[in-house]
C-alpha distance (Angstrom), angle and dihedral (degrees) to the residues before:
residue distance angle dihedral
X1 . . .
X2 3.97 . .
X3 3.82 132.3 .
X4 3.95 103.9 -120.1
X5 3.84 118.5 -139.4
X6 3.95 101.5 -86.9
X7 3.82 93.8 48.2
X8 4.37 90.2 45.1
X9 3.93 85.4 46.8
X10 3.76 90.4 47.5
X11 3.78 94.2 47.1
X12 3.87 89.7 51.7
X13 3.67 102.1 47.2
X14 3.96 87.2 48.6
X15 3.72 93.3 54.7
X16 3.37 93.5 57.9
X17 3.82 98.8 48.7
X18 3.92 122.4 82.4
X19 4.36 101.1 -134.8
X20 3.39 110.5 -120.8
X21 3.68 151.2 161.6
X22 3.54 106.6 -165.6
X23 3.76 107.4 130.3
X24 4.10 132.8 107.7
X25 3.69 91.0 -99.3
X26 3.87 97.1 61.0
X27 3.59 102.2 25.4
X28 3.98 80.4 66.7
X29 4.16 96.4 86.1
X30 3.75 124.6 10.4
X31 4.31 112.8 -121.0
X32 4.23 122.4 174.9
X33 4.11 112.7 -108.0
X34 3.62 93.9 5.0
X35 3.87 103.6 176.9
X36 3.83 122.7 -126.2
X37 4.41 114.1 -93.6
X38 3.40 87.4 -145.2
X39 4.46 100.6 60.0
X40 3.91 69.0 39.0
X41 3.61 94.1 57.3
X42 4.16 93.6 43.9
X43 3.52 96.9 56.1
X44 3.79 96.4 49.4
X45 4.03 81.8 45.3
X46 3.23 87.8 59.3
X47 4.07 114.4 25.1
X48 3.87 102.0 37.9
X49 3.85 141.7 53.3
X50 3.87 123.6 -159.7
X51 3.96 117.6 -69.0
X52 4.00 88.4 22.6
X53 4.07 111.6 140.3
X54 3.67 100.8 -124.2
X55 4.21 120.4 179.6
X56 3.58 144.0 -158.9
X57 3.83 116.0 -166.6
X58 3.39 93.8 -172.5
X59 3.48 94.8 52.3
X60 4.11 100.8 -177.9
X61 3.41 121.7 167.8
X62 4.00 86.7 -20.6
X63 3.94 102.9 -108.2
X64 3.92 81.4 153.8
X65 3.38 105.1 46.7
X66 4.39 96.7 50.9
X67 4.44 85.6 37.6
X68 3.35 83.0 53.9
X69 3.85 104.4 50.3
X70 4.07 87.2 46.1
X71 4.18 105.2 127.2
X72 3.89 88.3 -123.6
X73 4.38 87.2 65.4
X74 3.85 102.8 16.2
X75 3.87 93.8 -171.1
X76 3.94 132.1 165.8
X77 3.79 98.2 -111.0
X78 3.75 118.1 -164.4
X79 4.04 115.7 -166.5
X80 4.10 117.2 -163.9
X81 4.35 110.7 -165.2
X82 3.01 134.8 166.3
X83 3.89 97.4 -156.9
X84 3.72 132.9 78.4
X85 4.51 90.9 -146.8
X86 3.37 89.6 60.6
X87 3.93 107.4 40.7
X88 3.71 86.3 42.8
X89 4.06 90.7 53.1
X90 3.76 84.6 55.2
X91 3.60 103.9 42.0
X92 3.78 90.0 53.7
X93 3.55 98.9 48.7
X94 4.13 91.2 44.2
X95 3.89 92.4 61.8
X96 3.54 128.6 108.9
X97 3.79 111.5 -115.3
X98 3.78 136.1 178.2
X99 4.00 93.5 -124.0
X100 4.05 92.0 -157.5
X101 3.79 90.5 53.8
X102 3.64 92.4 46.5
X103 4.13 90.5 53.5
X104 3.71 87.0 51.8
X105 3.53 93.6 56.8
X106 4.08 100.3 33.3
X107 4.25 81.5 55.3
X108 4.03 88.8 48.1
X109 3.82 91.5 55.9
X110 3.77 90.8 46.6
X111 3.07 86.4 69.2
X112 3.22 101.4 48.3
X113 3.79 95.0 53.7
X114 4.06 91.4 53.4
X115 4.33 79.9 78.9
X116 3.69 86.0 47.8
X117 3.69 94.1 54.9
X118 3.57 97.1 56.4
X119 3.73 79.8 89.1
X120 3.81 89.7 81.8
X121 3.65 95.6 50.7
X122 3.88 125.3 145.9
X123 3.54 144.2 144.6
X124 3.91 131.1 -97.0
X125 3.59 100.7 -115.4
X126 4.13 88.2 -152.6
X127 4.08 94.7 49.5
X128 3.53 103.4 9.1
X129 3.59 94.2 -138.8
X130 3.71 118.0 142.9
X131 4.11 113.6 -80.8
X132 3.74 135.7 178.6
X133 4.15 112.4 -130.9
X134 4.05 107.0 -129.5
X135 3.82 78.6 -161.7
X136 3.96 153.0 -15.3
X137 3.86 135.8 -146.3
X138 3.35 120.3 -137.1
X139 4.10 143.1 175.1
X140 3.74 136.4 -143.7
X141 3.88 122.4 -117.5
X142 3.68 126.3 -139.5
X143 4.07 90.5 -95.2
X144 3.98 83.2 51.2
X145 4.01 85.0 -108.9
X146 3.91 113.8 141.4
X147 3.77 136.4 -109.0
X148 3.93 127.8 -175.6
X149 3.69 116.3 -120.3
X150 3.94 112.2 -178.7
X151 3.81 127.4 -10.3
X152 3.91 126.7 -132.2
X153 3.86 128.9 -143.2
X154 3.60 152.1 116.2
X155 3.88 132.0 -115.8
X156 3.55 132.1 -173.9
X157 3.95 88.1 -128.3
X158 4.17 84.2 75.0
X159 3.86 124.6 31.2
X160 4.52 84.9 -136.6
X161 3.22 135.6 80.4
X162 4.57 99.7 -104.8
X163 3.45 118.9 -145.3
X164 3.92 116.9 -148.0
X165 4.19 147.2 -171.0
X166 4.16 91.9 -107.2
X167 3.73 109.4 -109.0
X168 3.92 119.1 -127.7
X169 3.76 89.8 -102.8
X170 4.40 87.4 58.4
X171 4.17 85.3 45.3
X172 3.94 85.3 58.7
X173 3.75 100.4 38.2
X174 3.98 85.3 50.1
X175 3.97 89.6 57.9
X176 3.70 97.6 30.1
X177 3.43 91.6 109.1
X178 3.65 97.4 33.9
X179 4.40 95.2 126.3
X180 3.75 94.2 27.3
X181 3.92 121.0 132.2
X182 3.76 119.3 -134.0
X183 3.93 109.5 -154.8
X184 4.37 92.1 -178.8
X185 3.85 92.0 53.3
X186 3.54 121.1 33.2
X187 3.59 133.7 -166.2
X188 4.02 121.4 -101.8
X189 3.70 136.3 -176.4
X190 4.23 113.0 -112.6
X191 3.02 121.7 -143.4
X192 3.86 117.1 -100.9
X193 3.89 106.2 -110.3
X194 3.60 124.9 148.0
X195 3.39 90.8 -162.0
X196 3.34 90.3 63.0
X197 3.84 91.8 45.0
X198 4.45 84.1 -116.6
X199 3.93 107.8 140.5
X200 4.08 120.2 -144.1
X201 4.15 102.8 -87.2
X202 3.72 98.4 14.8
X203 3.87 112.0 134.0
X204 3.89 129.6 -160.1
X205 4.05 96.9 -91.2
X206 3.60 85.7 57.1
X207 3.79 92.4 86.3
X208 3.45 94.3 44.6
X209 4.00 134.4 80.4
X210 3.52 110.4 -129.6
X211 4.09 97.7 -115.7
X212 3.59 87.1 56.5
X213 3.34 101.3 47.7
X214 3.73 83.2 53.9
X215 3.47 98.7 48.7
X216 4.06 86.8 53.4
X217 3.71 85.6 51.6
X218 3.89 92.9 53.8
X219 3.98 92.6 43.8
X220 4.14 85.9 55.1
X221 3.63 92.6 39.4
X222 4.42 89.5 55.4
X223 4.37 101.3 34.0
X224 4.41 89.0 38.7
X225 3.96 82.4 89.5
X226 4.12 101.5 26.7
X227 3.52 111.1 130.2
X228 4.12 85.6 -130.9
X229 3.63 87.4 40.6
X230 4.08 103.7 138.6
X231 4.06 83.1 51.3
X232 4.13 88.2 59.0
X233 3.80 93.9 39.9
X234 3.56 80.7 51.7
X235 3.53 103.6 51.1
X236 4.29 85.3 51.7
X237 3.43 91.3 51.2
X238 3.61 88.8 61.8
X239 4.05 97.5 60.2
X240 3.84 94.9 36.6
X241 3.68 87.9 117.9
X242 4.11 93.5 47.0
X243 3.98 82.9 51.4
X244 3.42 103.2 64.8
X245 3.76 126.5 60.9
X246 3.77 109.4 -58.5
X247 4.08 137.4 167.2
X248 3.77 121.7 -99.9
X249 4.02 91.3 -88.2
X250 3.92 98.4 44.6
X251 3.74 82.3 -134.8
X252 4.07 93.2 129.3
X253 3.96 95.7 143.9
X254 4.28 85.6 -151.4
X255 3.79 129.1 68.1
X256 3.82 98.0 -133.1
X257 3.75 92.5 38.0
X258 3.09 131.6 136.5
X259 4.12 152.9 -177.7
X260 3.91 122.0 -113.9
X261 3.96 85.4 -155.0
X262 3.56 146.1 0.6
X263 4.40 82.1 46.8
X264 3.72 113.2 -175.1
X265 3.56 119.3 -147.3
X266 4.50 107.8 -164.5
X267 3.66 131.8 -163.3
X268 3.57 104.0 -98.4
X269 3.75 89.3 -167.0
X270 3.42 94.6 62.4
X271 3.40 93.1 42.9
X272 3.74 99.1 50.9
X273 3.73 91.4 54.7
X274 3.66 89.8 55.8
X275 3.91 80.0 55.6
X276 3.54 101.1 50.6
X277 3.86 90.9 52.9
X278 3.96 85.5 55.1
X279 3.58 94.7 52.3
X280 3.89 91.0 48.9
X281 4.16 91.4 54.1
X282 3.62 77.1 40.6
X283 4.10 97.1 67.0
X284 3.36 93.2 28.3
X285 3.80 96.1 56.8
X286 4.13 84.7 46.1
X287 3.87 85.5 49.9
X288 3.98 95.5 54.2
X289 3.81 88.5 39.6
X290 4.08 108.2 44.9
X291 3.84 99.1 10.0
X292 4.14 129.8 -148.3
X293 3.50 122.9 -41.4
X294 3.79 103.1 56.3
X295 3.59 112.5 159.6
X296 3.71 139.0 -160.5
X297 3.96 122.1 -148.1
X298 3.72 131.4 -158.3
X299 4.11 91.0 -154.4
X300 3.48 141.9 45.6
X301 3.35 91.6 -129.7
X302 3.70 96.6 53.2
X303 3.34 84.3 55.2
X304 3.82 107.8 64.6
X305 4.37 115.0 74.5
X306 4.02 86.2 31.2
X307 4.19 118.3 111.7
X308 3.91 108.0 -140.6
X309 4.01 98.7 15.3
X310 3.89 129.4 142.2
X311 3.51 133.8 163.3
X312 3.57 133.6 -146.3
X313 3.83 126.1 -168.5
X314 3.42 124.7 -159.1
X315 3.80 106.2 -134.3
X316 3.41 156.8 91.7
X317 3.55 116.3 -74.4
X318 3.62 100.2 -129.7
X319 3.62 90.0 54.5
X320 3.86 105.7 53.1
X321 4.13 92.9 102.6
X322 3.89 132.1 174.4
X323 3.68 85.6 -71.9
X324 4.45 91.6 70.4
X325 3.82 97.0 26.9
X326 3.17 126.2 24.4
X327 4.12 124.0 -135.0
X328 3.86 114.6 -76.2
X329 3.53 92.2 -7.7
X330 4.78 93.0 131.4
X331 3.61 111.7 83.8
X332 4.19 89.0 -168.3
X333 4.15 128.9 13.4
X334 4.07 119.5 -167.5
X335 3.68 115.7 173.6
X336 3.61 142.5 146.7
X337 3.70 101.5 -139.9
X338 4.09 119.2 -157.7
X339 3.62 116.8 -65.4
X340 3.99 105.9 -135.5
X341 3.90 100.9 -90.2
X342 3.90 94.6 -26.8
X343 3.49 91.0 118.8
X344 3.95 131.4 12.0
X345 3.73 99.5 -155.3
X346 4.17 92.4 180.0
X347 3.69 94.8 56.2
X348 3.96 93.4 46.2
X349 3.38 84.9 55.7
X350 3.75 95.2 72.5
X351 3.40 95.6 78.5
X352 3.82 92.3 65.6
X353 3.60 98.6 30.9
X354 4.02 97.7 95.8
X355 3.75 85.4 48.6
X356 3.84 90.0 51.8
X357 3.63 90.6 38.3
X358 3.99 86.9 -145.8
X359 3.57 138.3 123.3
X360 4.01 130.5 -106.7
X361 3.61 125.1 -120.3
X362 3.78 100.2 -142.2
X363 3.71 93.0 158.6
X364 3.49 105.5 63.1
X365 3.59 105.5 32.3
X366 3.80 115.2 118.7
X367 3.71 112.5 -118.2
X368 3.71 156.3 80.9
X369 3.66 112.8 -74.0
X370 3.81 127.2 170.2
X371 3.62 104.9 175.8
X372 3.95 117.9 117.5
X373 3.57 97.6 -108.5
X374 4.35 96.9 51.0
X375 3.35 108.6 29.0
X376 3.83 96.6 -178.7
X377 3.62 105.8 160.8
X378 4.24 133.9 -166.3
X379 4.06 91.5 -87.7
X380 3.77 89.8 48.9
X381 3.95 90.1 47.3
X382 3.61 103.7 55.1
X383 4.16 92.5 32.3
X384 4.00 81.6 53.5
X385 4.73 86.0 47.0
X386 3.20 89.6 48.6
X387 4.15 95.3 56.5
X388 3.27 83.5 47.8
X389 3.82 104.6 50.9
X390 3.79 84.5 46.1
X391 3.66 89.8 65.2
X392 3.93 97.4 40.3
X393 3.92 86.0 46.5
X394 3.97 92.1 57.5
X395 3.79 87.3 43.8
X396 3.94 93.6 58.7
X397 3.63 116.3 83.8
X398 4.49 113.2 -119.7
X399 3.68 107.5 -86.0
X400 3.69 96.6 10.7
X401 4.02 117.3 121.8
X402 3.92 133.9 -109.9
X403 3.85 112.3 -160.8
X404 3.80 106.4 -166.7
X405 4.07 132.2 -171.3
X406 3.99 108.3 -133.6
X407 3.80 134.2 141.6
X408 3.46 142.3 174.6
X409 4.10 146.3 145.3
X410 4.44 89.4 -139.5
X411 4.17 120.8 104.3
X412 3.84 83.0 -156.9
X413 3.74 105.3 50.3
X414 4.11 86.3 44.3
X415 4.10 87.9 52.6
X416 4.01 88.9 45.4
X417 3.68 86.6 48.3
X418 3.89 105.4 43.4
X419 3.85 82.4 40.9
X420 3.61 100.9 59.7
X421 3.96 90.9 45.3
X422 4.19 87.2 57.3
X423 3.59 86.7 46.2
X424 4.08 81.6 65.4
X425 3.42 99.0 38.5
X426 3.68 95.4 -102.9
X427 3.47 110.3 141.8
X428 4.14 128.8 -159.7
X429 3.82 112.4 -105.5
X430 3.86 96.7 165.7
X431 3.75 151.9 -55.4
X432 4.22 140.4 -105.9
X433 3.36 135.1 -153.6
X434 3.74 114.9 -145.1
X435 3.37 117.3 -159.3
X436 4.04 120.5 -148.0
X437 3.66 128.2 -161.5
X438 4.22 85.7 -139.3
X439 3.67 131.5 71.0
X440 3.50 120.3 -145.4
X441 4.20 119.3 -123.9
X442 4.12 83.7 -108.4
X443 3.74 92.7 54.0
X444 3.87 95.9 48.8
X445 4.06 85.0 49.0
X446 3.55 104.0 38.3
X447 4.10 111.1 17.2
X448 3.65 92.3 160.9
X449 3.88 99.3 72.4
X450 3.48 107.5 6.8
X451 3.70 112.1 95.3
X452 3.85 109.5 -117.9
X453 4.11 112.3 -150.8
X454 3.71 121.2 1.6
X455 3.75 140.2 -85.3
X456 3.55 132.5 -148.7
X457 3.83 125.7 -158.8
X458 3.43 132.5 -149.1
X459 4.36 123.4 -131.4
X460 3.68 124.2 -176.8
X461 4.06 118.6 -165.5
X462 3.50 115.8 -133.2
X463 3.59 136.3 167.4
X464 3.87 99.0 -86.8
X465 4.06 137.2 -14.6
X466 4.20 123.0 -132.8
X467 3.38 102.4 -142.3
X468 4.09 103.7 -156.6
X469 4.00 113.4 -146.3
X470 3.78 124.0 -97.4
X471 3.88 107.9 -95.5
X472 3.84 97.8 -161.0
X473 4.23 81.9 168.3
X474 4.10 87.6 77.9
X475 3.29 97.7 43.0
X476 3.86 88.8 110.6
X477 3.73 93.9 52.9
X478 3.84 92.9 47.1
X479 3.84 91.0 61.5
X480 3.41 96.4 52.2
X481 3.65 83.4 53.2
X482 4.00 87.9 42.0
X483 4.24 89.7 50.5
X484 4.10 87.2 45.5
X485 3.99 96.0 56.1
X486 3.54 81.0 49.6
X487 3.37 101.4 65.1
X488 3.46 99.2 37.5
X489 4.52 88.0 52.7
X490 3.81 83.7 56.6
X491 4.16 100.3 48.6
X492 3.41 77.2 44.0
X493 3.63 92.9 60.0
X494 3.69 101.8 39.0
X495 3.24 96.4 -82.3
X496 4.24 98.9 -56.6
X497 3.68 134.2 69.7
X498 3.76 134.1 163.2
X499 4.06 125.0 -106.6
X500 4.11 79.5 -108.5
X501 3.80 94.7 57.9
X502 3.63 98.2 42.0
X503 4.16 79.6 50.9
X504 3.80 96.8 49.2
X505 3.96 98.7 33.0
X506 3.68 100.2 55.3
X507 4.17 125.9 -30.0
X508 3.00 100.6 66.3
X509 3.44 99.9 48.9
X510 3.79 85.6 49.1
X511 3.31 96.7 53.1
X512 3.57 91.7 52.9
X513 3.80 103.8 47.1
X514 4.06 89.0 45.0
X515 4.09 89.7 49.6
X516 3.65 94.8 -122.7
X517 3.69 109.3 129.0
X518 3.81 96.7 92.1
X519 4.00 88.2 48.7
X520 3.88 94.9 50.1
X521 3.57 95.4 45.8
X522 3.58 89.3 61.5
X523 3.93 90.5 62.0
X524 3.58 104.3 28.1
X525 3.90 133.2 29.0
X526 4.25 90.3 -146.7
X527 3.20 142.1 -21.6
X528 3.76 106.6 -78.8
X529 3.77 86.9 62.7
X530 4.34 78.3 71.5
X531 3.49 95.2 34.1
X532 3.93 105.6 46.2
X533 3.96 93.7 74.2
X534 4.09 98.6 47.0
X535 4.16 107.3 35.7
X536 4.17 127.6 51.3
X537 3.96 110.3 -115.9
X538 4.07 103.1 -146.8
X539 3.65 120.3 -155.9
X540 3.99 100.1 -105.7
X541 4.26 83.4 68.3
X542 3.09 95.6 -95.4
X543 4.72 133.8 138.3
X544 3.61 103.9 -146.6
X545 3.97 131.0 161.2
């Protein structure tokens, strides 16, 4: 089974790129696993030509969908999502705007927000002149009631930020609003998730302070009615996760965490402004890069014949039939389909939901969910993938390519995986490593079999697969084999390389193409089970001879 030229050429150009994201137009809102525009970018380089119908099923925060409307690949992008945050995010961003009337607008509410603000006032304790707290620290009493700590601003008596004992004044402007009722954003009950650090009973508000809750109450209550409104809903949907009670870093990994102590309380105001000025590079940056005249359809077939068109259907995967698209009708698919119960998109989305004012589809996402209320287990997960793949698979014209985000350190999840693609004719053409300037909080705690950067494989339909029988007599042999490419991946790689890039630059792909995933796992639950006993593992995470 041998990579052709576009998928080699693909491979190459990808392992000499760094991933990222890092540009105006997706620094603009924050979304988990975003994938890098610029692999993005490669792949459409490489797999599509303008007008081409290209897909991504699993839509996210739509790094597709906007790559794919750039001038320099003018593609029909269709999105499929199952969640209102993201489809919104994308909607928003995809609309045409007149950028000077939008800055006239963003600089009126600016000013509106300076009398919001005055909810954060305090006084410099080395001038006393009136100051506005960027941010306080507070702590948690044994009845769970609240007590300020230190308080957080600048004055232009000192060129740094001071850090005080709060005064009684700060004490009462932190509780002011302590029995207040907030009619723009109203309270709901989370689900109980441990995994999601969500204790049984605890309710939205609960990860909130009271003045900030109020001050995201006032911010609703003045853009509801904005001409430019869905830009400044936006723009607060982007530091939801800096609103709420966070820890003196921000660096809470979950969307409804938060700290037992040490409980940091910022200045949304401040904060949202910052936002707003991101979401104006934002537009402006899609402006220069797609142009005027973008427009969203509500059909495939309104979208074929029409210059700067893309779809997105709200939906779960498994359930967009003959009936939404019709067979072969994608040119190109690149998605990063849900990984097990990496991520639980639905329950992140509570934090934005009374923003949104929409409901969650907790039924039919596709994952691995243990709390009380889902109970959506492995089985159910990859039954529920492979519906879904069975539908993107009929989408995809025969011989055209699917380049899909997926990455893990288990023989058996890889054999459920590469299984349920030859169940739908998909067959393996080849695998990239990506290579991201960012380590996860699992890589920096367990390197040794956690997969550092990402890969992305590549599938071609074709008209049928011959799945060769398990030979679980050669097993033996194969390792040798397995322990050889090894070797060779780390001389390669000056004599080091990561459990991921002995994955992505050779196993795996062996293991695939020789049919031996579902006769490995049987032995051995990953590959550092095979590893551990024949190669050194040095401190800096690293196999070596």
């Amino acid at each position: 089974m041998k990579c052709d030229d576009i998928v080699k050429k693909s491979i190459l150009e990808i392992e000499k790129t760094v991933g990222t994201n890092i540009s105006d137009i997706y620094k603009s809102n924050l979304y988990w696993s975003q994938k890098p525009y610029n692999i993005c970018d490669i792949l459409l380089r490489n797999f599509t030509k303008p007008d081409d119908v290209i897909m991504d099923p699993f839509m996210g925060s739509g790094v597709t969908i906007i790559e794919g409307l750039k001038k320099n690949f003018n593609t029909k992008p269709i999105g499929i999502e199952i969640n209102d945050y993201p489809i919104y995010l994308v909607n928003t961003l995809l609309k045409n705007y007149d950028i000077d009337d939008v800055e006239i607008h963003f600089k009126r509410l600016l000013v509106c927000l300076e009398k919001i603000n005055s909810k954060y006032y305090s006084v410099c304790k080395c001038c006393e002149k009136s100051v506005i707290l960027t941010k306080s620290m507070f702590e948690y009493k044994e009845d769970h009631s609240k007590y300020l700590t230190k308080v957080y601003y600048s004055c232009d008596c000192c060129n740094k930020v001071k850090e005080h004992k709060p005064s009684i004044a700060d004490e009462y402007n932190f509780h002011k609003n302590d029995n207040e009722k907030f009619e723009y954003f109203e309270n709901i009950d989370l689900l109980a998730d441990s995994r999601v650090a969500v204790k049984e009973g605890e309710k939205l508000y609960d990860i909130f302070t009271s003045r900030n809750l109020s001050v995201i109450n006032d911010i609703l209550a003045i853009i509801k009615d904005e001409k430019y409104s869905e830009l400044m809903i936006y723009s607060l949907l982007g530091i939801m996760h800096l609103c709420k009670i966070t820890d003196i870093k921000s660096s809470s990994q979950w969307p409804l965490w938060t700290p037992k102590r040490e409980c940091i309380e910022k200045n949304i105001v401040r904060i949202y402004e910052k936002s707003l000025k991101k979401t104006l590079k934002a537009i402006i940056s899609l402006k220069k890069e797609i142009g005027n005249g973008i427009q969203k359809q509500d059909s495939f077939d309104n979208l074929l014949g029409v210059n700067k068109s893309f779809l997105i259907i709200k939906k779960a995967t498994q359930f967009v039939d003959d009936s939404i698209l019709p067979n072969e009708c994608v040119d190109f698919i690149l998605t990063d389909p849900p990984y097990m119960g990496q991520a639980i998109y639905s329950e992140y989305m509570q934090l934005y939901q009374p923003v949104l004012k929409t409901a969650i589809d907790f039924k039919n996402e596709i994952v691995i969910a243990k709390c009380a209320s889902r109970r959506k287990d492995e089985a159910l997960y990859f039954s529920e993938l492979n519906s879904a793949f069975e539908q993107i698979a009929r989408c995809l014209k025969m011989n055209k390519y699917m380049c899909m985000y997926f990455h893990d350190a288990s023989f058996k999840i890889w054999n459920n995986i590469i299984n349920i693609m030859l169940n739908n004719n998909l067959i393996f053409r080849g695998i990239a490593h990506v290579t991201k300037n960012k380590n996860t909080l699992k890589n920096i705690v367990s390197p040794k079999k956690s997969m550092n950067g990402d890969a992305i494989l590549f599938f071609q339909k074709v008209e049928c697969v011959n799945n060769p029988p398990q030979n679980d007599e050669q097993l033996e042999a194969h390792l040798d084999n397995i322990v050889q490419i090894t070797r060779e991946i780390i001389i390669n790689n000056s004599g080091k390389a990561t459990t991921a890039w002995i994955y992505d630059n050779g196993v795996l792909e062996y293991l695939i193409n020789n049919n031996l995933l579902n006769t490995i796992s049987k032995k051995y639950k990953d590959l550092t089970e095979i590893l551990i006993d024949i190669f050194p593992w040095n401190s800096q995470g690293f196999w070596t001879l």
